[in-house]
C-alpha positions in Angstrom: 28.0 48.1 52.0 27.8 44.1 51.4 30.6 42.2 52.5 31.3 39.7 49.7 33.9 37.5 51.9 31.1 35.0 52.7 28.7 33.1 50.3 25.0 31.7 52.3 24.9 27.9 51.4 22.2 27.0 49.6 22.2 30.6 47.7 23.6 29.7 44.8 21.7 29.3 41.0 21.5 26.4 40.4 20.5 25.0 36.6 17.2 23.2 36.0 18.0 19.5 35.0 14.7 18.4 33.0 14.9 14.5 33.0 14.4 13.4 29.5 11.2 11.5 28.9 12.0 7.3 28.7 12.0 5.8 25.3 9.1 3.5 25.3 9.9 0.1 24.4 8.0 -0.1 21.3 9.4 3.2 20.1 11.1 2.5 16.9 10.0 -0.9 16.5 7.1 -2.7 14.0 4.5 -3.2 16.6 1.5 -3.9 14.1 3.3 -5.4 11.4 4.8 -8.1 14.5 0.8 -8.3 15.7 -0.7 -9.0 12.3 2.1 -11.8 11.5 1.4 -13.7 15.1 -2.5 -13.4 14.1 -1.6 -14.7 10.9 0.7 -17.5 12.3 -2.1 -18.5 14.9 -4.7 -18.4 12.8 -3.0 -21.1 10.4 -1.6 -22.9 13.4 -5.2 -23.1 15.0 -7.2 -23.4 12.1 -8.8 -26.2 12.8 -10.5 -24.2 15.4 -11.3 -21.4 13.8 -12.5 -22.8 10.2 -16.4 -24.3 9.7 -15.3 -26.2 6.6 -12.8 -28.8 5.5 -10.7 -27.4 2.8 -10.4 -30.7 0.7 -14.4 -31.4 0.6 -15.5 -30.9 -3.0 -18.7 -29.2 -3.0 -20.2 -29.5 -6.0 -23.4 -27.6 -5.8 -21.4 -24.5 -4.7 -18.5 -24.5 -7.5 -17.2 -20.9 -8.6 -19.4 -19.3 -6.2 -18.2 -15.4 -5.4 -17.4 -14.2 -2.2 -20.4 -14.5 0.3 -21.2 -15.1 3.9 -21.0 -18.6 3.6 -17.4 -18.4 1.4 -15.5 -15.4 2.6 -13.3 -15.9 -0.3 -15.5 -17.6 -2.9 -15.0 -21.2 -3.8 -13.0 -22.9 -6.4 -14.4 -25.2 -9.7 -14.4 -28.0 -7.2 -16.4 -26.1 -4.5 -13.5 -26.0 -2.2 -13.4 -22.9 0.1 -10.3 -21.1 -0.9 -10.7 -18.9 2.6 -10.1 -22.9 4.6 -7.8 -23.9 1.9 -5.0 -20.5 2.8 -5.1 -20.7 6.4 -4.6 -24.7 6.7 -2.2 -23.9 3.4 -0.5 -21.8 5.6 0.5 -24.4 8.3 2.6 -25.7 5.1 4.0 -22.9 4.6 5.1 -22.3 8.0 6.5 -26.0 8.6 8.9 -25.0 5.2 10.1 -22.1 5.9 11.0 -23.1 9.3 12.6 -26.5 8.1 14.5 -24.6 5.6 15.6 -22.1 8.4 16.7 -25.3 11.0 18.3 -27.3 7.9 20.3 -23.9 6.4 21.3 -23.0 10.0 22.3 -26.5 11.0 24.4 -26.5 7.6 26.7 -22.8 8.1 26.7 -24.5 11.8 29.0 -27.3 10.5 30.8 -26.5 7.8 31.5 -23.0 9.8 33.0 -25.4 12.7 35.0 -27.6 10.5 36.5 -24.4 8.6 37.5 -23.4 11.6 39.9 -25.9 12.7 40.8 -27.1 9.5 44.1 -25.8 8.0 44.8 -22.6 6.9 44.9 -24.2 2.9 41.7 -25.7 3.3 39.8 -22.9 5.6 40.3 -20.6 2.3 39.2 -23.4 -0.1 35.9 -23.6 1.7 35.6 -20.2 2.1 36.1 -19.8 -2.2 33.6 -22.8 -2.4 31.0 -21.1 -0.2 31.0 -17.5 -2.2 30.9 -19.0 -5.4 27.8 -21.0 -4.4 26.1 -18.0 -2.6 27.1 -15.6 -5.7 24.7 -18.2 -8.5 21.1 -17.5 -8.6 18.8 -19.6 -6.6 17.1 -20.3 -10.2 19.8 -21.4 -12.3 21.0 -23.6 -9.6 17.4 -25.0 -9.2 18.2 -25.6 -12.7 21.4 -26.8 -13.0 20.4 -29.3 -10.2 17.7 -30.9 -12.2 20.1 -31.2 -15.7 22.3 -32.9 -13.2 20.2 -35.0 -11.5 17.8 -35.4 -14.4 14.3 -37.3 -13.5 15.7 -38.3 -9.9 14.5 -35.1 -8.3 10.8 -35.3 -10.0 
């Protein structure tokens, strides 16, 4: 006959906790797509460094040439190496787009700021002004810029 009154400590079932495996960092994110655009990026930001030929010399005894060893990318009816001329074309690219980021963003910084403590009136006048502009095409307004302006912007 067991007497049930008292319970040994430490007798008990106890459930198995499994601790769940950590997330990795990189789960879930674009790892190679992030690692091929800062290749890409460094390679036009170093490409002096990286490129054996100036991509503005005109070699004429190799015009239209087809991808080789000595053009990776073939040469144009100048003899310019198109492989030199995208990565130091790229450095362009990258000074744009990052202008266009620092002007656009400089830009909703202000009038964002002066719509908020202008008057109540005027805060919905800008904010009317603003949608209507976002809601045009960026090609009809590249457009109706240059009817407006006329030969000023060329």
């Amino acid at each position: 006959m067991t007497n049930h009154l008292f319970e040994l400590a430490g007798n008990r079932k106890t459930e198995t906790v499994i601790p769940k495996s950590k997330k990795k960092w990189y789960q879930g994110k674009p790892v190679v797509s992030a690692a091929i655009l800062i290749l890409i990026v460094l390679g036009c930001l170093c490409a002096e460094l990286i490129m054996t030929k100036d991509p503005a010399y005109m070699d004429l005894l190799n015009y239209n040439k087809a991808p080789n060893r000595e053009f990776l990318f073939g040469t144009d009816t100048m003899g310019r190496d198109i492989f030199s001329m995208i990565w130091y074309g790229g450095r362009i690219s990258i000074l744009i787009g990052g202008l266009a980021t620092v002007i656009s963003t400089f830009i909703a910084v202000v009038v964002g700021a002066f719509s908020g403590v202008a008057p109540a009136w005027l805060d919905e006048l800008i904010m009317r002004f603003t949608e209507i502009f976002l809601s045009i095409p960026t090609l009809l307004l590249i457009i109706l810029l240059q009817a407006i302006m006329g030969e000023a912007i060329s």
